[in-house]
KEKOL-702890 format. One record per residue: residue number from 0; residue in three letters; chain; y, x, z of N, C-alpha, C, O in turn. Coordinates in nm, 3 decimals, padded with zeros to 5 digits. Atoms other than C-alpha are relative to their C-alpha. Layout:
% KEKOL-702890
+-------+--------+------+---------+---------+---------+---------+---------+---------+---------+---------+---------+---------+---------+---------+
! vovex ! vexlum ! dodo !      nv !      nu !      nw !     cav !     cau !     caw !      cv !      cu !      cw !      ov !      ou !      ow !
+-------+--------+------+---------+---------+---------+---------+---------+---------+---------+---------+---------+---------+---------+---------+
!   NUM !    Ala !    A !       Y !       X !       Z !       Y !       X !       Z !       Y !       X !       Z !       Y !       X !       Z !
...
+-------+--------+------+---------+---------+---------+---------+---------+---------+---------+---------+---------+---------+---------+---------+
END
This chain:
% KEKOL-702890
+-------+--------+------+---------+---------+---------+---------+---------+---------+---------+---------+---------+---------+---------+---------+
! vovex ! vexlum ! dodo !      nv !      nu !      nw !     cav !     cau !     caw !      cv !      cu !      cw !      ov !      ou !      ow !
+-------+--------+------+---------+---------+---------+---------+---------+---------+---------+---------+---------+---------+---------+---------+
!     0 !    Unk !    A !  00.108 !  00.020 ! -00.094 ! -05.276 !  25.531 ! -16.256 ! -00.134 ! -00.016 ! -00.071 ! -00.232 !  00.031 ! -00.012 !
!     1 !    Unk !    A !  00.114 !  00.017 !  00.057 ! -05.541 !  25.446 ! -16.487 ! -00.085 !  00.127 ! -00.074 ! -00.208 !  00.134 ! -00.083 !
!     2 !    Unk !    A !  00.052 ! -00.118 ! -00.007 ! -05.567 !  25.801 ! -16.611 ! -00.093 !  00.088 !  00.079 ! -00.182 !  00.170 !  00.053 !
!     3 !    Unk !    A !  00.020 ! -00.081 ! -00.085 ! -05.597 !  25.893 ! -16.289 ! -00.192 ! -00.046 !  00.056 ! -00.280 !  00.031 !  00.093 !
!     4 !    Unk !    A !  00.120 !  00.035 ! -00.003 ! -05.914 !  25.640 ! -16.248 ! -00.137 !  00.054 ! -00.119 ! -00.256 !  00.074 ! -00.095 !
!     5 !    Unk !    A !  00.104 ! -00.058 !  00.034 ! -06.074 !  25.765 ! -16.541 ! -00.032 !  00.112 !  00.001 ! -00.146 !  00.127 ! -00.043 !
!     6 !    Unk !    A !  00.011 ! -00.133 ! -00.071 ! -06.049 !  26.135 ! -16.425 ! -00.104 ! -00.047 !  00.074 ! -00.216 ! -00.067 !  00.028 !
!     7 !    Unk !    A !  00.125 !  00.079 ! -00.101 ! -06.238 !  25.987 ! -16.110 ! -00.134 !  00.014 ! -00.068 ! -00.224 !  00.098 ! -00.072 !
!     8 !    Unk !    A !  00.156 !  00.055 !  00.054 ! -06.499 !  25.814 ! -16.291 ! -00.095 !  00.129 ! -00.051 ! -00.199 !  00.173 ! -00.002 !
!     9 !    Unk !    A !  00.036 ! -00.134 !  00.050 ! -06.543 !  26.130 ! -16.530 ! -00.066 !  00.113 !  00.076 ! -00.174 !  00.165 !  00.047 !
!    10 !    Unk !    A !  00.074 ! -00.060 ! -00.110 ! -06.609 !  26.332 ! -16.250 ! -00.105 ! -00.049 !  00.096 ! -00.177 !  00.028 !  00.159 !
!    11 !    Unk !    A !  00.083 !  00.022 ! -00.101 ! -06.802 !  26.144 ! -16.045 ! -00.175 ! -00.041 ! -00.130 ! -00.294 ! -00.021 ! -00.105 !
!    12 !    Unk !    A !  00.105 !  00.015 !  00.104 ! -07.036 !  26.046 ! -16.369 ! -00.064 !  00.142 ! -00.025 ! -00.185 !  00.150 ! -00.044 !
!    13 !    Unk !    A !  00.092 ! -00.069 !  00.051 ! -07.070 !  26.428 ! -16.445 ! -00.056 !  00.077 !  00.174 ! -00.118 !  00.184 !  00.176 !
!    14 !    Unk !    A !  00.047 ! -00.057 ! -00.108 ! -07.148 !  26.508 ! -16.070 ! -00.114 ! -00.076 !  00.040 ! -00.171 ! -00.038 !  00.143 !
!    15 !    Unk !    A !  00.124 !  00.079 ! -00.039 ! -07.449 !  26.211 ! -16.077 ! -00.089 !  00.084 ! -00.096 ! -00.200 !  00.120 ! -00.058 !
!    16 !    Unk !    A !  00.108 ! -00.076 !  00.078 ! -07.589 !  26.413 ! -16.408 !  00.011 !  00.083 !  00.048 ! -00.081 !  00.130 ! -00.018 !
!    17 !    Unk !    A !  00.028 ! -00.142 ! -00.084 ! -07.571 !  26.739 ! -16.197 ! -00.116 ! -00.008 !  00.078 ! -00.216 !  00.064 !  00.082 !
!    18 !    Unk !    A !  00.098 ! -00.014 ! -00.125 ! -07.740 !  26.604 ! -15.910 ! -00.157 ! -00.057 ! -00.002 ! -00.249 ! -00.020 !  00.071 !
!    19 !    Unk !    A !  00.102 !  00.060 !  00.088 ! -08.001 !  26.387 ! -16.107 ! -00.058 !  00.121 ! -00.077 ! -00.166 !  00.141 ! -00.022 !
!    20 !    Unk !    A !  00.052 ! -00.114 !  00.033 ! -08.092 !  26.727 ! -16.330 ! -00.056 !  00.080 !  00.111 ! -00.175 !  00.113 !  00.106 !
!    21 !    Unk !    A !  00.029 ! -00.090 ! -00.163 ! -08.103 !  26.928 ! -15.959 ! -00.095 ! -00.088 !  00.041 ! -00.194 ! -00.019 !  00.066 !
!    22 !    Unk !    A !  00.161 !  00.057 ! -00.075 ! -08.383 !  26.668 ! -15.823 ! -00.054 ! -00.036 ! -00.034 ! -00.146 ! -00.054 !  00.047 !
!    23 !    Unk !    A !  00.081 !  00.065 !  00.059 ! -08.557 !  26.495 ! -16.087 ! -00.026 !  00.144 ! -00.095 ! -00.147 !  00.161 ! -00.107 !
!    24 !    Unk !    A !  00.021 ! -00.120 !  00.124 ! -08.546 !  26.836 ! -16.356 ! -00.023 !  00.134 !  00.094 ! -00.127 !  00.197 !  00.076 !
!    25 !    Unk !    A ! -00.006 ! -00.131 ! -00.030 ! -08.507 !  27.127 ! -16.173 ! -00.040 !  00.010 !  00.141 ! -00.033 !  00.124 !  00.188 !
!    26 !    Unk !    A !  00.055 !  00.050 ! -00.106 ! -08.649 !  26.977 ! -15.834 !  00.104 !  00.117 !  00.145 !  00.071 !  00.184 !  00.244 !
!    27 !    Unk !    A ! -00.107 ! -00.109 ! -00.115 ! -08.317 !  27.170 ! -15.641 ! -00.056 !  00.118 !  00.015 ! -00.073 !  00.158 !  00.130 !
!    28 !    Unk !    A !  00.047 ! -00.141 ! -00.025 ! -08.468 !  27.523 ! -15.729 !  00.067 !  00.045 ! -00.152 !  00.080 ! -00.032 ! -00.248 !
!    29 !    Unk !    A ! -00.044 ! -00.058 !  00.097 ! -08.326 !  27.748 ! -15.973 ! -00.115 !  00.065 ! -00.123 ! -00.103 !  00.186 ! -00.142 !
!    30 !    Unk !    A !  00.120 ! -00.048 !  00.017 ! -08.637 !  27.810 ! -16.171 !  00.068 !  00.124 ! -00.128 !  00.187 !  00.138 ! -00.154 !
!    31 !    Unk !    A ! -00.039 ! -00.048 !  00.099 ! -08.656 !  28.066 ! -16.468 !  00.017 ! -00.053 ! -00.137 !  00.059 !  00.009 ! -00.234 !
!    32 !    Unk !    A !  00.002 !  00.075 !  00.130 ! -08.679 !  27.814 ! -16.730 !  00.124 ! -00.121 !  00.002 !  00.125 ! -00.214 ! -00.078 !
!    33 !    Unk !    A ! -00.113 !  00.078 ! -00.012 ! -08.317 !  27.641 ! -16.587 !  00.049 !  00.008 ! -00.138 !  00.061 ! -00.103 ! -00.190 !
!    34 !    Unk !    A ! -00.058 !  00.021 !  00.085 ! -08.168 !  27.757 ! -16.909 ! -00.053 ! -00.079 ! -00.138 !  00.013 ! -00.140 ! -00.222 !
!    35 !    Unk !    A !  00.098 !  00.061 !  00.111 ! -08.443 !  27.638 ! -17.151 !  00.016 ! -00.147 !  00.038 !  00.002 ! -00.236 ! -00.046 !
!    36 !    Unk !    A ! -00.015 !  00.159 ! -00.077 ! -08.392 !  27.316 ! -16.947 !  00.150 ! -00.097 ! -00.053 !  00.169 ! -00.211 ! -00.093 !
!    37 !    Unk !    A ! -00.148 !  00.051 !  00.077 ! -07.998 !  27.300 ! -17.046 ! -00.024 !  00.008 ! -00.122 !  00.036 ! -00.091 ! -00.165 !
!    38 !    Unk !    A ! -00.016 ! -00.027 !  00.132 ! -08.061 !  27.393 ! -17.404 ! -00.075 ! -00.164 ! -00.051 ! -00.024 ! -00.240 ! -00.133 !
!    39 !    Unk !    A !  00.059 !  00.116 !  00.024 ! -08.333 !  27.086 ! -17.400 !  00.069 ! -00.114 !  00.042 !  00.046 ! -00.201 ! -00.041 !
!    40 !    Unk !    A ! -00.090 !  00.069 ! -00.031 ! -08.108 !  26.865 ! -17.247 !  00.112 ! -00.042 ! -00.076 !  00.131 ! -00.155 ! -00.120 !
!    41 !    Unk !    A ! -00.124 !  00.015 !  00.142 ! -07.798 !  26.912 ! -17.479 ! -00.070 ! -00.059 ! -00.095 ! -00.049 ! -00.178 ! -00.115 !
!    42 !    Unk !    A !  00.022 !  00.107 !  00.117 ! -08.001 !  26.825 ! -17.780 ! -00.020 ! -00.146 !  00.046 !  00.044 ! -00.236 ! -00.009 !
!    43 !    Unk !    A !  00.029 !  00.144 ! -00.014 ! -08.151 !  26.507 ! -17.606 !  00.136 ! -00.079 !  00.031 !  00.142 ! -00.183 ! -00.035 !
!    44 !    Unk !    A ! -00.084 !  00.069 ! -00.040 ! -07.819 !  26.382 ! -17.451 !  00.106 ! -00.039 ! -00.115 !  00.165 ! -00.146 ! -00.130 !
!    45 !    Unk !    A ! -00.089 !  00.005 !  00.127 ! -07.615 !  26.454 ! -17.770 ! -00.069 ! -00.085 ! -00.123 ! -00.013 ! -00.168 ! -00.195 !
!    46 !    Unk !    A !  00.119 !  00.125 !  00.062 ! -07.909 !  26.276 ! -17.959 !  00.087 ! -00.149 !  00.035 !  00.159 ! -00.213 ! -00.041 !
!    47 !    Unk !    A ! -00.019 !  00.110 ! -00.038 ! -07.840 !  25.990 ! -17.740 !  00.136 ! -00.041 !  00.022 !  00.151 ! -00.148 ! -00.037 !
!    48 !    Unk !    A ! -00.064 !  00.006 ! -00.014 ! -07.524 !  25.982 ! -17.641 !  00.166 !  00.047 ! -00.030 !  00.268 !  00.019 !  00.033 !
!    49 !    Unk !    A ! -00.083 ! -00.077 !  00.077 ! -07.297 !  26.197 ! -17.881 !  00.076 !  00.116 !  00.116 !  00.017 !  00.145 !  00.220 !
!    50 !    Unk !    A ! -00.001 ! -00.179 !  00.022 ! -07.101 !  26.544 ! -17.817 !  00.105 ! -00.054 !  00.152 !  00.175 ! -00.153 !  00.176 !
!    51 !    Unk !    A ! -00.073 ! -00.035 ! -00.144 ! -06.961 !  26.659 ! -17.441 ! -00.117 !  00.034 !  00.061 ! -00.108 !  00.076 !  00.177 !
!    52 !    Unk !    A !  00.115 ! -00.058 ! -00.075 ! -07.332 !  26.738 ! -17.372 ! -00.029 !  00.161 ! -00.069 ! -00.100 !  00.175 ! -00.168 !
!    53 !    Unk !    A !  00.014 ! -00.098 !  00.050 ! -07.313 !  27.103 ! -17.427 ! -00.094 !  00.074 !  00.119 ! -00.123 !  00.021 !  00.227 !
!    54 !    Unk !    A !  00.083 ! -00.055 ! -00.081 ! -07.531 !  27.365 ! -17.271 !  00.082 !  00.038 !  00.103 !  00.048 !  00.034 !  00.221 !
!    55 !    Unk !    A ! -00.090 ! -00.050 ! -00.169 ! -07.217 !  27.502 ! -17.053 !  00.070 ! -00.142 !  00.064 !  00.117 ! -00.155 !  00.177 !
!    56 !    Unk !    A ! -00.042 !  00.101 ! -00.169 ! -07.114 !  27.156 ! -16.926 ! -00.159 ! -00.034 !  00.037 ! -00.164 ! -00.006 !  00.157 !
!    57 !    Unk !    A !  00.111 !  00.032 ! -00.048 ! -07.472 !  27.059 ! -16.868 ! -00.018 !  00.082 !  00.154 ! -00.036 !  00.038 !  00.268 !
!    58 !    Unk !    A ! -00.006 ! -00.091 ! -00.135 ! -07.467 !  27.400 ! -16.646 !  00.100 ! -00.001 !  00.085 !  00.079 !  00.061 !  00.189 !
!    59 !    Unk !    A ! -00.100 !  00.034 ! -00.043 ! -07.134 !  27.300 ! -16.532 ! -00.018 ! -00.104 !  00.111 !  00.004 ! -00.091 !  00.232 !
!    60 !    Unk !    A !  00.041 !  00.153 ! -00.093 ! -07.243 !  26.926 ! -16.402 ! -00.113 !  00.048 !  00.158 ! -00.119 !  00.007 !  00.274 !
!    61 !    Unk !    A !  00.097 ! -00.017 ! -00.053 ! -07.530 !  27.100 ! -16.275 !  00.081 !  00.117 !  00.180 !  00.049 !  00.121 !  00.299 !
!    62 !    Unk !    A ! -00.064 ! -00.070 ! -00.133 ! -07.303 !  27.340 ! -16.027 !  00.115 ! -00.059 !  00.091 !  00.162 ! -00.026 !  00.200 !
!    63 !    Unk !    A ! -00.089 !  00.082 ! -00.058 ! -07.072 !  27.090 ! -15.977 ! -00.059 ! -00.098 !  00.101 !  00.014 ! -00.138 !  00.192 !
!    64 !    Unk !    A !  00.060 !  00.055 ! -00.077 ! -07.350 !  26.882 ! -15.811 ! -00.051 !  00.094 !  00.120 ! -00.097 !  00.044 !  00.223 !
!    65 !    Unk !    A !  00.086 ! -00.106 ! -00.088 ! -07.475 !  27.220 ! -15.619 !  00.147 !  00.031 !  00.075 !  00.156 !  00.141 !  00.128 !
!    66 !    Unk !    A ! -00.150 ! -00.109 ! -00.119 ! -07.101 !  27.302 ! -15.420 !  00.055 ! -00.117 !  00.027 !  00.134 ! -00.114 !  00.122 !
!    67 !    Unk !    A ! -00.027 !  00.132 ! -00.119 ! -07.040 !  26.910 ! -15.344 ! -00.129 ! -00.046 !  00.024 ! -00.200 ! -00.073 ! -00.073 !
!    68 !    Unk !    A !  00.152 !  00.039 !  00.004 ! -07.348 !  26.816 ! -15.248 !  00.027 ! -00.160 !  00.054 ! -00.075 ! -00.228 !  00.042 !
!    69 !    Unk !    A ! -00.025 !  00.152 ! -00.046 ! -07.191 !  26.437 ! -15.097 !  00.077 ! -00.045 ! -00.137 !  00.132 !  00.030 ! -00.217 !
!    70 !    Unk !    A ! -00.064 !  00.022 !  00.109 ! -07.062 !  26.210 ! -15.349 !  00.149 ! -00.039 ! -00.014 !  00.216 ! -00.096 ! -00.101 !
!    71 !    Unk !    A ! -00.122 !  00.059 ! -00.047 ! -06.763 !  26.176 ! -15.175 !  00.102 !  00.101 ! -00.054 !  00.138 !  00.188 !  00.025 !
!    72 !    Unk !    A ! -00.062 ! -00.103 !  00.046 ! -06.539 !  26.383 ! -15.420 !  00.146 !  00.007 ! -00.062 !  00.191 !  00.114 ! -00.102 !
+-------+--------+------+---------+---------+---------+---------+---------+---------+---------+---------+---------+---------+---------+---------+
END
């Protein structure tokens, strides 16, 4: 069971950095500079917070917040 909670958490943590990037970074528009945005992102998060911040989960979190859009997941 506790696996199963930190699955949960895991997901619901990288579906708040999705949706947080989508309205504070990317203001819910796909601009042309989205990818320059993940590339800047990875270094800062991996800076701060060491390695799982890559540019394809960054874009990952980021679509994972765009196809649930409730946090009820």
């Amino acid at each position: 069971m506790e696996r199963r909670t930190e699955t949960t958490e895991l997901s619901l943590l990288y579906w708040k950095i999705g949706k947080r990037i989508n309205a504070d970074v990317l203001n819910n528009k796909r601009a042309g500079y989205g990818k320059q945005i993940a590339v800047s992102l990875t270094q800062q998060l991996t800076e701060q917070y060491g390695n799982g911040f890559t540019e394809k989960n960054i874009r990952g979190m980021i679509q994972f917040a765009d196809v649930l859009p409730d946090e009820r997941i």
